[in-house]
HTML snippet that shows the backbone in 3Dmol.js (N, CA, C, O; Angstrom):
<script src="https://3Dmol.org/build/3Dmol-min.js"></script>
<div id="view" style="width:600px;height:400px;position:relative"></div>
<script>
const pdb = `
ATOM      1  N   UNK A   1      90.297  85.308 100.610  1.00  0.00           N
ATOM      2  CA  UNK A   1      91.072  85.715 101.767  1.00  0.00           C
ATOM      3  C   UNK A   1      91.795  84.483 102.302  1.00  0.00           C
ATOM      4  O   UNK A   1      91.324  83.355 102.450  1.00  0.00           O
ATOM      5  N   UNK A   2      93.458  85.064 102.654  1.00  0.00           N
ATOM      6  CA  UNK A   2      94.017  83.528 102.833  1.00  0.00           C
ATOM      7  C   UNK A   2      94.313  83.730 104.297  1.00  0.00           C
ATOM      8  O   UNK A   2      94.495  84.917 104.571  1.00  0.00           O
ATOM      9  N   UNK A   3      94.416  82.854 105.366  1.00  0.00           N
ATOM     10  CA  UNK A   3      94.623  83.413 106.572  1.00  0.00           C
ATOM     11  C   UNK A   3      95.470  82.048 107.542  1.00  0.00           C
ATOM     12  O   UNK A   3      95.538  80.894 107.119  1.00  0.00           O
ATOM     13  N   UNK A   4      96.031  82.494 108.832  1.00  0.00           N
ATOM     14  CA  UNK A   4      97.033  81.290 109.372  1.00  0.00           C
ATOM     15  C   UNK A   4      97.613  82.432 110.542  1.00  0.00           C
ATOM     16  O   UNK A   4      98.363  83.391 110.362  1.00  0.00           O
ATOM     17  N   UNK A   5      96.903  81.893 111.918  1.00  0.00           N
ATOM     18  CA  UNK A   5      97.870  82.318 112.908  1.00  0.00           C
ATOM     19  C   UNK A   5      98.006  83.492 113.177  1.00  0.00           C
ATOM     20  O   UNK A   5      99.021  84.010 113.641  1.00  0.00           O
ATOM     21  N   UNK A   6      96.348  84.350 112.738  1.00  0.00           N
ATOM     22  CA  UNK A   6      95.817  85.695 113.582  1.00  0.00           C
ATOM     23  C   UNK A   6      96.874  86.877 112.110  1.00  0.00           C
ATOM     24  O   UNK A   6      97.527  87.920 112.089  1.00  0.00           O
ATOM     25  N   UNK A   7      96.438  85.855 111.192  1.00  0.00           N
ATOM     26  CA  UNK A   7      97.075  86.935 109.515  1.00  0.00           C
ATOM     27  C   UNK A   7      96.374  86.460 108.442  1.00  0.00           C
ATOM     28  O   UNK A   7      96.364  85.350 107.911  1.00  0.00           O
ATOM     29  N   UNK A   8      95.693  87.642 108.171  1.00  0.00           N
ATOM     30  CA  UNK A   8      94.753  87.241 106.673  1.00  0.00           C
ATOM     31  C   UNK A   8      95.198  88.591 106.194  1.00  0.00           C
ATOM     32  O   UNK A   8      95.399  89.707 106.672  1.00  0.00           O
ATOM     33  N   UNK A   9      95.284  87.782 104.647  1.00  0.00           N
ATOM     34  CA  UNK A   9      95.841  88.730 103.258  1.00  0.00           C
ATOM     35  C   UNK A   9      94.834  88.255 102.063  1.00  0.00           C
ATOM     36  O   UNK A   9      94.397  87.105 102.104  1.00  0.00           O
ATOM     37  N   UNK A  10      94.606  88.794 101.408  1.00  0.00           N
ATOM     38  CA  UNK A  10      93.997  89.202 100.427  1.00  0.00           C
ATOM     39  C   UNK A  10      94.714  87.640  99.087  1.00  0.00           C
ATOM     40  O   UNK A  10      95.777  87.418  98.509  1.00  0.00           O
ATOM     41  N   UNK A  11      93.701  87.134  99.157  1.00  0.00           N
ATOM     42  CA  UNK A  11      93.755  85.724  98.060  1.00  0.00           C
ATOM     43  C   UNK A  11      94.409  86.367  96.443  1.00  0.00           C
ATOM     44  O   UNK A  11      95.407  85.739  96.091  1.00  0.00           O
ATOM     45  N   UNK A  12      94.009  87.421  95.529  1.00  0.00           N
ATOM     46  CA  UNK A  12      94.282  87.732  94.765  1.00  0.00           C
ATOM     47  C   UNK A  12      94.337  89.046  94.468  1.00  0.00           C
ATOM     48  O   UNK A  12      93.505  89.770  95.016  1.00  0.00           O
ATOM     49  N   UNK A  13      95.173  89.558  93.678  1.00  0.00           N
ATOM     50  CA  UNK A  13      94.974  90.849  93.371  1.00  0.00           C
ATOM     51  C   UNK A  13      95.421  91.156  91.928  1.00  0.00           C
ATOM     52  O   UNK A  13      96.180  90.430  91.287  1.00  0.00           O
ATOM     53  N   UNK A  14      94.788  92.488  91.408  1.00  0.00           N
ATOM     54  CA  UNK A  14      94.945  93.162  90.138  1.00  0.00           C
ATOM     55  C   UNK A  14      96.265  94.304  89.892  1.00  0.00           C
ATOM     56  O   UNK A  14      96.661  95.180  90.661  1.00  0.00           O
ATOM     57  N   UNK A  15      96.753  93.937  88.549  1.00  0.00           N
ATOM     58  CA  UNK A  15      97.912  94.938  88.197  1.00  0.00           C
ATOM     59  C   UNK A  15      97.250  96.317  88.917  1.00  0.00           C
ATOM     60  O   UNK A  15      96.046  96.570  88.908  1.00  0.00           O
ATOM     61  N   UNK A  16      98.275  97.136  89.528  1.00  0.00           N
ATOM     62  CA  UNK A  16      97.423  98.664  90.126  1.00  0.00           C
ATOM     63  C   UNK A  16      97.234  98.601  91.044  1.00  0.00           C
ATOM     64  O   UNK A  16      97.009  99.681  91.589  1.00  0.00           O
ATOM     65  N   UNK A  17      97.173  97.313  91.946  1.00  0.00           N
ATOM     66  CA  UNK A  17      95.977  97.247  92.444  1.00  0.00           C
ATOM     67  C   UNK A  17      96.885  97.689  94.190  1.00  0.00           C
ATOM     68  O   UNK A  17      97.842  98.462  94.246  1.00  0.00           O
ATOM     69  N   UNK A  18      96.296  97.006  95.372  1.00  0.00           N
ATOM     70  CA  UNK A  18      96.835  96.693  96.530  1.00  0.00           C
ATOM     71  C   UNK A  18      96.470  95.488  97.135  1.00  0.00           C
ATOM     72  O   UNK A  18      95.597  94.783  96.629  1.00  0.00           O
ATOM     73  N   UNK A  19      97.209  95.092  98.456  1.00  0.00           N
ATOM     74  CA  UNK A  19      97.375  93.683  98.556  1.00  0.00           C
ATOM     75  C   UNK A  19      96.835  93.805 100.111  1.00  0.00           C
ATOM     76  O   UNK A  19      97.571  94.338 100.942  1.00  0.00           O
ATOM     77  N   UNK A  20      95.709  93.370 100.438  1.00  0.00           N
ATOM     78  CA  UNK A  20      95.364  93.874 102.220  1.00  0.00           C
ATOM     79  C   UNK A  20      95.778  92.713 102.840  1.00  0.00           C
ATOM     80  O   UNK A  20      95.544  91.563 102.468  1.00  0.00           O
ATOM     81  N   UNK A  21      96.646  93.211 104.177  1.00  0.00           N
ATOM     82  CA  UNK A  21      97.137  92.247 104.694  1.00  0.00           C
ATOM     83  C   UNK A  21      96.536  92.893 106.246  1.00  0.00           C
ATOM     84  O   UNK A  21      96.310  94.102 106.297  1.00  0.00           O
ATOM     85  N   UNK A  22      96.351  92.229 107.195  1.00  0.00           N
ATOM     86  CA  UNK A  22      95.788  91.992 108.489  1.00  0.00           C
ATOM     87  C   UNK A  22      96.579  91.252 109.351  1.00  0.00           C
ATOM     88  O   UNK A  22      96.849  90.059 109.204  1.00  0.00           O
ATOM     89  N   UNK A  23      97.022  92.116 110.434  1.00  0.00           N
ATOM     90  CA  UNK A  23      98.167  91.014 111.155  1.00  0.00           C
ATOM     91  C   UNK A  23      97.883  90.906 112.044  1.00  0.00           C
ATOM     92  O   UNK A  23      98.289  91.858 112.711  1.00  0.00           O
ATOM     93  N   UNK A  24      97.110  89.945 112.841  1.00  0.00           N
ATOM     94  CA  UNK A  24      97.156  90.149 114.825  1.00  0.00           C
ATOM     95  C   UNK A  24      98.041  89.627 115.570  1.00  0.00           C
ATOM     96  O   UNK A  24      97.860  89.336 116.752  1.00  0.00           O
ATOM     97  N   UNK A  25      99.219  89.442 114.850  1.00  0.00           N
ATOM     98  CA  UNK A  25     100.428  89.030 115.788  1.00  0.00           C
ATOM     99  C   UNK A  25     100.934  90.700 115.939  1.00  0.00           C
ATOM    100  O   UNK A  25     100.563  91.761 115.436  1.00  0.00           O
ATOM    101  N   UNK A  26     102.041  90.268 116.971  1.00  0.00           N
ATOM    102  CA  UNK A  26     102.512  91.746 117.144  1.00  0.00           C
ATOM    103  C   UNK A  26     104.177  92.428 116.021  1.00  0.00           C
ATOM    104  O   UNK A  26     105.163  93.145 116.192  1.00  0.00           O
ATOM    105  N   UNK A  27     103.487  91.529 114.839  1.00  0.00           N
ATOM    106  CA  UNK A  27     105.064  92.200 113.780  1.00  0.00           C
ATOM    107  C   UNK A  27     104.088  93.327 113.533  1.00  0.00           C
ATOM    108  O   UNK A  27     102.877  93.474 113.700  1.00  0.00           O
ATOM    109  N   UNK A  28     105.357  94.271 112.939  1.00  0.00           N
ATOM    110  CA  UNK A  28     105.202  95.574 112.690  1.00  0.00           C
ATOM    111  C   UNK A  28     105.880  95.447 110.824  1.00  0.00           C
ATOM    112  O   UNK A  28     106.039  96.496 110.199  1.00  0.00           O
ATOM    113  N   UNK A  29     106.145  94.331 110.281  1.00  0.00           N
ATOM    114  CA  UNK A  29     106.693  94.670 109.024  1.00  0.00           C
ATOM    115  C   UNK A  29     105.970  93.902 107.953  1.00  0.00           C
ATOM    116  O   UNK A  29     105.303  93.070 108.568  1.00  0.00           O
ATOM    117  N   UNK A  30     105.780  93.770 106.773  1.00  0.00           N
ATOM    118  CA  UNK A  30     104.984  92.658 105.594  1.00  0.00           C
ATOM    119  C   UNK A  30     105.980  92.596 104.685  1.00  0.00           C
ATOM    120  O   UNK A  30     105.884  93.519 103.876  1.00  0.00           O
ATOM    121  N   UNK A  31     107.143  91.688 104.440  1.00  0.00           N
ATOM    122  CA  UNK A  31     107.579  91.716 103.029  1.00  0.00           C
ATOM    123  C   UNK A  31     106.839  90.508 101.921  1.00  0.00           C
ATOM    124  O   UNK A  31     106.409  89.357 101.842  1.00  0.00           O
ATOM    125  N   UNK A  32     107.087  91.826 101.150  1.00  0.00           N
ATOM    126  CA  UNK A  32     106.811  90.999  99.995  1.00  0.00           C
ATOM    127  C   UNK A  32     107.722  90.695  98.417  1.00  0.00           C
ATOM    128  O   UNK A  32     108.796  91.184  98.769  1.00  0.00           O
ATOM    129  N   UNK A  33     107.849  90.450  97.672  1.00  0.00           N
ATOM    130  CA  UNK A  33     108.654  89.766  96.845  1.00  0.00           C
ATOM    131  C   UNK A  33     107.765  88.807  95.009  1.00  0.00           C
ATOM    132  O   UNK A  33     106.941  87.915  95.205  1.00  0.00           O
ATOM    133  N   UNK A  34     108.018  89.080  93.979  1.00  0.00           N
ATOM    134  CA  UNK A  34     107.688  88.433  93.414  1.00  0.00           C
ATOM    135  C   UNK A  34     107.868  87.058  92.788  1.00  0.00           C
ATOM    136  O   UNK A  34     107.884  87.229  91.569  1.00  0.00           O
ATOM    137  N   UNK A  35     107.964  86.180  92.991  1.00  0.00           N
ATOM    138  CA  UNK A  35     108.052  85.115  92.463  1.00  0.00           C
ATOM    139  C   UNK A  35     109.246  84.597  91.625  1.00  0.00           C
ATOM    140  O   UNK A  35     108.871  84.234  90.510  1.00  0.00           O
ATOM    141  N   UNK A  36     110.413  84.475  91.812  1.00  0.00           N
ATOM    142  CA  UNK A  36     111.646  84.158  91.241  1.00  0.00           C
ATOM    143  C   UNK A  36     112.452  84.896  91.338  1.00  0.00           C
ATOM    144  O   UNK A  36     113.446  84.730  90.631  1.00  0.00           O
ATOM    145  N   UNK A  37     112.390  86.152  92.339  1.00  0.00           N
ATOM    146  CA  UNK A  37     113.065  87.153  91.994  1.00  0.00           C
ATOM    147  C   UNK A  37     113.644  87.484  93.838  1.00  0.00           C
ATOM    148  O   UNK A  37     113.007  87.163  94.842  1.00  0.00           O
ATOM    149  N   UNK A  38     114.456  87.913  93.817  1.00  0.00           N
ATOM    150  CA  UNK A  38     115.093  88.116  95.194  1.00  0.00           C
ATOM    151  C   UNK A  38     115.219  89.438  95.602  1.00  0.00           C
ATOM    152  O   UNK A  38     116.004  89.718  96.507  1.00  0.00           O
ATOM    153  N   UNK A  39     114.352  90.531  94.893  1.00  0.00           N
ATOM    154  CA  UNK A  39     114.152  91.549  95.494  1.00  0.00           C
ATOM    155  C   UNK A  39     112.800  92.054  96.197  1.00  0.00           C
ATOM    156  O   UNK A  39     111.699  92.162  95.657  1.00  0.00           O
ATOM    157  N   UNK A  40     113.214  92.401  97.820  1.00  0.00           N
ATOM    158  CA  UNK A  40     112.142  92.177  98.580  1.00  0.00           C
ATOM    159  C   UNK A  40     112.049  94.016  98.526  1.00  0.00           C
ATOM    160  O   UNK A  40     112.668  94.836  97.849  1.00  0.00           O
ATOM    161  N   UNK A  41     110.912  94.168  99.637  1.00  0.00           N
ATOM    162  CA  UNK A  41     110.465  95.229 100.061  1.00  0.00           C
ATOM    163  C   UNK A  41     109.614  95.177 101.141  1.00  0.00           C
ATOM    164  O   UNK A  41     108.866  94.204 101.247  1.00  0.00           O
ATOM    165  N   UNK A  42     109.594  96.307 102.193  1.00  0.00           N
ATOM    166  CA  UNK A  42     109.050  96.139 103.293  1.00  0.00           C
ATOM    167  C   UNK A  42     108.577  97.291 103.518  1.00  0.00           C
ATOM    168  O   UNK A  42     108.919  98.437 103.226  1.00  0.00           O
ATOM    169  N   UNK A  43     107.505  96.697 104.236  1.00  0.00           N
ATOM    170  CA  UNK A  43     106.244  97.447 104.589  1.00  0.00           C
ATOM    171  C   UNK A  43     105.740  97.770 105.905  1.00  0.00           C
ATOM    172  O   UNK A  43     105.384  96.875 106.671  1.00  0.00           O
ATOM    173  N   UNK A  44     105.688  98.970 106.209  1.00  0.00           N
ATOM    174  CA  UNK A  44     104.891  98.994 107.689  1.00  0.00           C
ATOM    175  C   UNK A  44     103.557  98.859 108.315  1.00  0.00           C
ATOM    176  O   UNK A  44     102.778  99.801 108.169  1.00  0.00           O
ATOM    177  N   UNK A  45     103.235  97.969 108.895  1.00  0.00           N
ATOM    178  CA  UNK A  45     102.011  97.910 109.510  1.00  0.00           C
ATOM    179  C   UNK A  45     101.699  98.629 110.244  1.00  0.00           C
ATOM    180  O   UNK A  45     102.446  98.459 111.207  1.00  0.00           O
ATOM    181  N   UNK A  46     100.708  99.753 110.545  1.00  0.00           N
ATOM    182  CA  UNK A  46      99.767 100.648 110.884  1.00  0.00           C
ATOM    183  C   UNK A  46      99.538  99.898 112.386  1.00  0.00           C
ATOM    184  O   UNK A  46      99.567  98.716 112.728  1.00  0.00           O
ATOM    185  N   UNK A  47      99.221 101.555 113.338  1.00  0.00           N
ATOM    186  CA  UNK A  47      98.827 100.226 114.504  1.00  0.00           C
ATOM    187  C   UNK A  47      97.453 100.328 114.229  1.00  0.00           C
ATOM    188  O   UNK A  47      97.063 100.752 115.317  1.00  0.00           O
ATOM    189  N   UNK A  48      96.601 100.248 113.633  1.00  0.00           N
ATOM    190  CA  UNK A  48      95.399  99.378 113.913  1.00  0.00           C
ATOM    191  C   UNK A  48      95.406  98.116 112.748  1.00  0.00           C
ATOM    192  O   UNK A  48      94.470  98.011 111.955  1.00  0.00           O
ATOM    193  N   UNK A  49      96.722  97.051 112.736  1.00  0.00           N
ATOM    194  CA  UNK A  49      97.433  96.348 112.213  1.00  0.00           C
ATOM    195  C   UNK A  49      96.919  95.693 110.733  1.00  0.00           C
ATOM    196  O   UNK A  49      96.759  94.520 110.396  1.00  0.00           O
ATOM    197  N   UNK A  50      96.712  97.102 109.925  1.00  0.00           N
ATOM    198  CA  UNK A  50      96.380  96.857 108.900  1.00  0.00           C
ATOM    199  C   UNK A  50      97.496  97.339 107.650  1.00  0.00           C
ATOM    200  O   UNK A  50      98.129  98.366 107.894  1.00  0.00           O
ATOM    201  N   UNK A  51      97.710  96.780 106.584  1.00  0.00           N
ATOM    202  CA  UNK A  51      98.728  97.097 105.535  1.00  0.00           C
ATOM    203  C   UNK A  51      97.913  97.355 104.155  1.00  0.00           C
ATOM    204  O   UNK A  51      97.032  96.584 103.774  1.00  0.00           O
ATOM    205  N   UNK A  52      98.254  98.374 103.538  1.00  0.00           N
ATOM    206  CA  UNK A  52      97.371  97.932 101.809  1.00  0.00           C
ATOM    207  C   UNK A  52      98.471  98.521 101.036  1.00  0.00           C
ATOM    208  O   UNK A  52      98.552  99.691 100.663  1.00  0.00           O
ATOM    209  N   UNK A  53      99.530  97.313 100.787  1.00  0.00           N
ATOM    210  CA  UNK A  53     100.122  97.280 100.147  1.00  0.00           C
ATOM    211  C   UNK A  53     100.331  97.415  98.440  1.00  0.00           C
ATOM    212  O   UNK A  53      99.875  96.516  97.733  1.00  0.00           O
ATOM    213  N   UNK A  54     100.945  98.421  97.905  1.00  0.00           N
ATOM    214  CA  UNK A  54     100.966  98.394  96.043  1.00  0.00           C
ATOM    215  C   UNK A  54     101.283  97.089  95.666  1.00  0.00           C
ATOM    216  O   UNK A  54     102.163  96.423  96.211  1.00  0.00           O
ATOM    217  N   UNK A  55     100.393  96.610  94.494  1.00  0.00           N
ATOM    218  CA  UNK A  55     100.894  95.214  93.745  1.00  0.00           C
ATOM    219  C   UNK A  55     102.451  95.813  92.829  1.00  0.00           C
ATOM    220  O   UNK A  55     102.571  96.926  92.317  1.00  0.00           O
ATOM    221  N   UNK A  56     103.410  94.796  92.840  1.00  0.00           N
ATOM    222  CA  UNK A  56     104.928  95.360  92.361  1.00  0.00           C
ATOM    223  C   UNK A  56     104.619  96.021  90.916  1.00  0.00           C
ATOM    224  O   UNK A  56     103.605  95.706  90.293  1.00  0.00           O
ATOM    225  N   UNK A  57     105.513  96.913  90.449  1.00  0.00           N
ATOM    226  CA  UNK A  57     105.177  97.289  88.905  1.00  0.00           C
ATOM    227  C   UNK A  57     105.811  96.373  88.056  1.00  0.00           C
ATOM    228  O   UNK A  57     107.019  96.162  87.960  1.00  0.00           O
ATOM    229  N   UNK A  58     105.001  95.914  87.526  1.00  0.00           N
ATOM    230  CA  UNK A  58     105.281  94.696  86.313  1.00  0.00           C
ATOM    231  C   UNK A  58     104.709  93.806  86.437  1.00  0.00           C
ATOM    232  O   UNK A  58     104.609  93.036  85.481  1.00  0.00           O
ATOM    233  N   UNK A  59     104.035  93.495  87.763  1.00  0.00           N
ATOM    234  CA  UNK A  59     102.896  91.878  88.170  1.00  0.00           C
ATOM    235  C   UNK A  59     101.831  92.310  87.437  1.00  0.00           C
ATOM    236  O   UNK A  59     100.935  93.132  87.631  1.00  0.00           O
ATOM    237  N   UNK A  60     102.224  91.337  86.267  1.00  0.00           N
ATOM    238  CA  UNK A  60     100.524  91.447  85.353  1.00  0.00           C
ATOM    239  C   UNK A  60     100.048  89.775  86.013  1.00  0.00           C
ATOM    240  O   UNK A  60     100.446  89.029  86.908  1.00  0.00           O
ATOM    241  N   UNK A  61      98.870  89.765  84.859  1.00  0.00           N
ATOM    242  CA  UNK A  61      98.443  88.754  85.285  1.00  0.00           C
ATOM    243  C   UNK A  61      98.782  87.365  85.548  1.00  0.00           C
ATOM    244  O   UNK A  61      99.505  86.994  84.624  1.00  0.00           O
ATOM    245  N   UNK A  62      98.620  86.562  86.262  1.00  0.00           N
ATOM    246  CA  UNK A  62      99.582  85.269  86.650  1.00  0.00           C
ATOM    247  C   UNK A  62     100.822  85.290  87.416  1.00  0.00           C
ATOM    248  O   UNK A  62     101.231  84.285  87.996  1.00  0.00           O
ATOM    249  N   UNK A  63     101.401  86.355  87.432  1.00  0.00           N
ATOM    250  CA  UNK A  63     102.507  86.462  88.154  1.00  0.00           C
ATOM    251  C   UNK A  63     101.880  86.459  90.264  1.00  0.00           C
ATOM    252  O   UNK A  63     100.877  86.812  90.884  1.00  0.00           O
ATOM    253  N   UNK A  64     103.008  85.935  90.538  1.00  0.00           N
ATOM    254  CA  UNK A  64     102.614  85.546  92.000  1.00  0.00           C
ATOM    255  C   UNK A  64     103.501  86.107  92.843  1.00  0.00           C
ATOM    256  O   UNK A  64     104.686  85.781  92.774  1.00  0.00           O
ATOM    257  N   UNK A  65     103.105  86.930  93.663  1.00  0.00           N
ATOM    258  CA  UNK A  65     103.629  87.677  94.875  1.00  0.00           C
ATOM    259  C   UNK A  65     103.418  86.622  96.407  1.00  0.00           C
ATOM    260  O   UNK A  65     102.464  85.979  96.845  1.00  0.00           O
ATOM    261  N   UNK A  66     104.705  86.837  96.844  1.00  0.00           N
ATOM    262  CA  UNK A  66     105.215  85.936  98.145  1.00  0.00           C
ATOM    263  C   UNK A  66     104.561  87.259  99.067  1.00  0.00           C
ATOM    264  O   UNK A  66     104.800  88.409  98.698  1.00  0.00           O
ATOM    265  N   UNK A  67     103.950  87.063  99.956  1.00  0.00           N
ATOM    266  CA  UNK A  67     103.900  88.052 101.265  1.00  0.00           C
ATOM    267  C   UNK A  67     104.184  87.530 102.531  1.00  0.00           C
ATOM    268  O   UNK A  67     103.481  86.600 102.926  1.00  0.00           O
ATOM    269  N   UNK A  68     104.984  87.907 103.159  1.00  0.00           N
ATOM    270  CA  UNK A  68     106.153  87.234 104.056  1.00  0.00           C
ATOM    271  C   UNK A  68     105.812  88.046 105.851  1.00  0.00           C
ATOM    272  O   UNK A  68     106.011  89.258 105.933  1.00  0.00           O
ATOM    273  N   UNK A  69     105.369  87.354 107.007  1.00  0.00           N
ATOM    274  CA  UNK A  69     105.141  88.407 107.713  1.00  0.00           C
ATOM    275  C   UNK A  69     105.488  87.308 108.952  1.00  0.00           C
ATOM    276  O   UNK A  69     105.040  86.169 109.080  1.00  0.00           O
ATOM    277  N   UNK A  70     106.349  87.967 109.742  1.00  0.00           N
ATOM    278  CA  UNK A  70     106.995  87.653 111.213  1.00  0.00           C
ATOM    279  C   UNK A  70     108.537  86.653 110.977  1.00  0.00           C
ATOM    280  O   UNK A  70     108.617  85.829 110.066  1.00  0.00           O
ATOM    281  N   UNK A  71     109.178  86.801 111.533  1.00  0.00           N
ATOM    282  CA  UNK A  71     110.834  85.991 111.520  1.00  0.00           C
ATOM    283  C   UNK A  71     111.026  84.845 112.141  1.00  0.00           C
ATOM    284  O   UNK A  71     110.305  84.664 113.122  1.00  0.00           O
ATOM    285  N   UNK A  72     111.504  84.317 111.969  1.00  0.00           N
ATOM    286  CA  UNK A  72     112.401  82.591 112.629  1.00  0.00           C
ATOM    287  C   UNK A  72     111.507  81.509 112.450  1.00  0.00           C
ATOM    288  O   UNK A  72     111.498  80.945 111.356  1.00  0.00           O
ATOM    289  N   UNK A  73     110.762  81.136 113.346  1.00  0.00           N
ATOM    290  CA  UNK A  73     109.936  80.183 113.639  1.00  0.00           C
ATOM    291  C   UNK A  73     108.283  80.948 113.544  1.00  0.00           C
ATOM    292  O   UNK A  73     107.343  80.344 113.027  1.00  0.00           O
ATOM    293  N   UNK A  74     108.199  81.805 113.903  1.00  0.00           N
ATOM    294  CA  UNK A  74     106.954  82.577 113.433  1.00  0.00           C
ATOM    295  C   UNK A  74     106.955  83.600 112.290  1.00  0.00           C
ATOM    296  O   UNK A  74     106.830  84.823 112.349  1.00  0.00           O
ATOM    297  N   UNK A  75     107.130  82.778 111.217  1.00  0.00           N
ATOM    298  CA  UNK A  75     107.103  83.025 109.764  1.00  0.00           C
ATOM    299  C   UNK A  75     106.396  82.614 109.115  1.00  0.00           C
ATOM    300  O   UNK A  75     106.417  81.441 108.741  1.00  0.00           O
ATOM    301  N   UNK A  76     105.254  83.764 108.667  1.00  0.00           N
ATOM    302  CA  UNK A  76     104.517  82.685 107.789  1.00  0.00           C
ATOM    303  C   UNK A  76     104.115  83.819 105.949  1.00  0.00           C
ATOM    304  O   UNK A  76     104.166  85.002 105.612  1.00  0.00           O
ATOM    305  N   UNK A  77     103.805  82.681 105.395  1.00  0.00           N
ATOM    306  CA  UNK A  77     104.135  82.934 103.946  1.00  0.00           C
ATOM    307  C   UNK A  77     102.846  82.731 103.274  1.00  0.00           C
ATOM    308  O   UNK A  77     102.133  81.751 103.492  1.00  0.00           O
ATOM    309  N   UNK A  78     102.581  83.607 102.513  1.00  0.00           N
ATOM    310  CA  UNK A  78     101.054  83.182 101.640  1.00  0.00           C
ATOM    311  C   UNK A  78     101.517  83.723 100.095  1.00  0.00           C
ATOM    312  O   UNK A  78     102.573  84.335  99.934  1.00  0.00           O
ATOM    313  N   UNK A  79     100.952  83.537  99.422  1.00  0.00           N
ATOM    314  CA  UNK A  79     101.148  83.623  98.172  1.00  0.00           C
ATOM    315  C   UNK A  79     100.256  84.496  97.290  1.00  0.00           C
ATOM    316  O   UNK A  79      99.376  83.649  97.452  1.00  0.00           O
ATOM    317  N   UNK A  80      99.799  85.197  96.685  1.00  0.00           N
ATOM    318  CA  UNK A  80      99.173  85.722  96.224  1.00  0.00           C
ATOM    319  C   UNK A  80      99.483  86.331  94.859  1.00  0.00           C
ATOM    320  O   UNK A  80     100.357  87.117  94.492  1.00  0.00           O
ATOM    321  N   UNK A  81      98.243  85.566  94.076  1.00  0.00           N
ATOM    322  CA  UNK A  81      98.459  85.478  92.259  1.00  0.00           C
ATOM    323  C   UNK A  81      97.454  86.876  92.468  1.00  0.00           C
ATOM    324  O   UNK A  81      96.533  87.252  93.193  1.00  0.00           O
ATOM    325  N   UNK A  82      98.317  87.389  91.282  1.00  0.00           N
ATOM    326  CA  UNK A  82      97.715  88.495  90.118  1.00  0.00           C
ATOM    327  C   UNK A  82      96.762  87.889  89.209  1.00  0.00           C
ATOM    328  O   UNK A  82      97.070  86.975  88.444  1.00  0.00           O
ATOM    329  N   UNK A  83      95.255  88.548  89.318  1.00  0.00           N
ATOM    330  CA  UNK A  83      94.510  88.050  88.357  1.00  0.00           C
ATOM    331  C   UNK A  83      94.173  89.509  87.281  1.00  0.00           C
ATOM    332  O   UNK A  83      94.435  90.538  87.904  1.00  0.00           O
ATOM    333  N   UNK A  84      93.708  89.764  85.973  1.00  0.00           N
ATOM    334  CA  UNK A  84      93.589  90.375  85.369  1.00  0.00           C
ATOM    335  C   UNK A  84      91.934  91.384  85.933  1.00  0.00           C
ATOM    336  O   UNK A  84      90.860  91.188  86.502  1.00  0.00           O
ATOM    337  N   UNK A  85      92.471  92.127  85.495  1.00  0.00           N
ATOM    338  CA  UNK A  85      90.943  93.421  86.174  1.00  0.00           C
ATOM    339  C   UNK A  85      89.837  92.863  85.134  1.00  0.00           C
ATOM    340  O   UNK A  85      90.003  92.575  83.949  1.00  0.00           O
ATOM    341  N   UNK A  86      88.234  92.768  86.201  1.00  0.00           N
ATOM    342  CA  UNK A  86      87.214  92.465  85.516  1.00  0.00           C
ATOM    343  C   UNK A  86      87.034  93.515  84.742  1.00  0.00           C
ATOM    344  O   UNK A  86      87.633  94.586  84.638  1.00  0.00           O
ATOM    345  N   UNK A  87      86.033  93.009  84.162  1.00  0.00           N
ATOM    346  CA  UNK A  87      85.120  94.370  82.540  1.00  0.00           C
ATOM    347  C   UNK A  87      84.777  95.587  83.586  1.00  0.00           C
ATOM    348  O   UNK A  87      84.241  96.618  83.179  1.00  0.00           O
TER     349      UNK A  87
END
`;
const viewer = $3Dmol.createViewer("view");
viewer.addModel(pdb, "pdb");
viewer.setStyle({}, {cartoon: {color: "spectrum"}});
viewer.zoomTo();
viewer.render();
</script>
């Protein structure tokens, strides 16, 4: 679990899978984005300010998803690698 400034998201996740993000600031949106690529998508946060976001279709393993939550100066960014599903 990666966290910064009342927002914890989920350290890793699996192809399929979802991405839990937790916001106690007062944004209402989560984008996220894969890793070299400039197409975003946005997400609504629930008011009991929780998100469980789909991992993108095509993030296999190693590939790294940007999750992007609040604007300007209260922007903050975590990263989150795709790891392969256990046995």
């Amino acid at each position: 679990m990666q966290q910064g400034e009342g927002i914890r998201v989920s350290g890793t996740a699996v192809p399929g899978g979802n991405i839990s993000v937790n916001v106690g600031t007062a944004d209402s949106i989560v984008e996220i984005r894969i890793q070299g690529s400039q197409a975003r998508t946005s997400h609504e946060v629930a008011g009991n300010k929780n998100a469980s976001i789909p991992v993108p279709p095509g993030a296999g393993p190693g590939t790294q998803i940007i999750v992007t939550v609040g604007k300007g100066l209260r922007r903050r960014r975590f990263v989150i690698t795709v790891t392969a599903p256990g046995p």
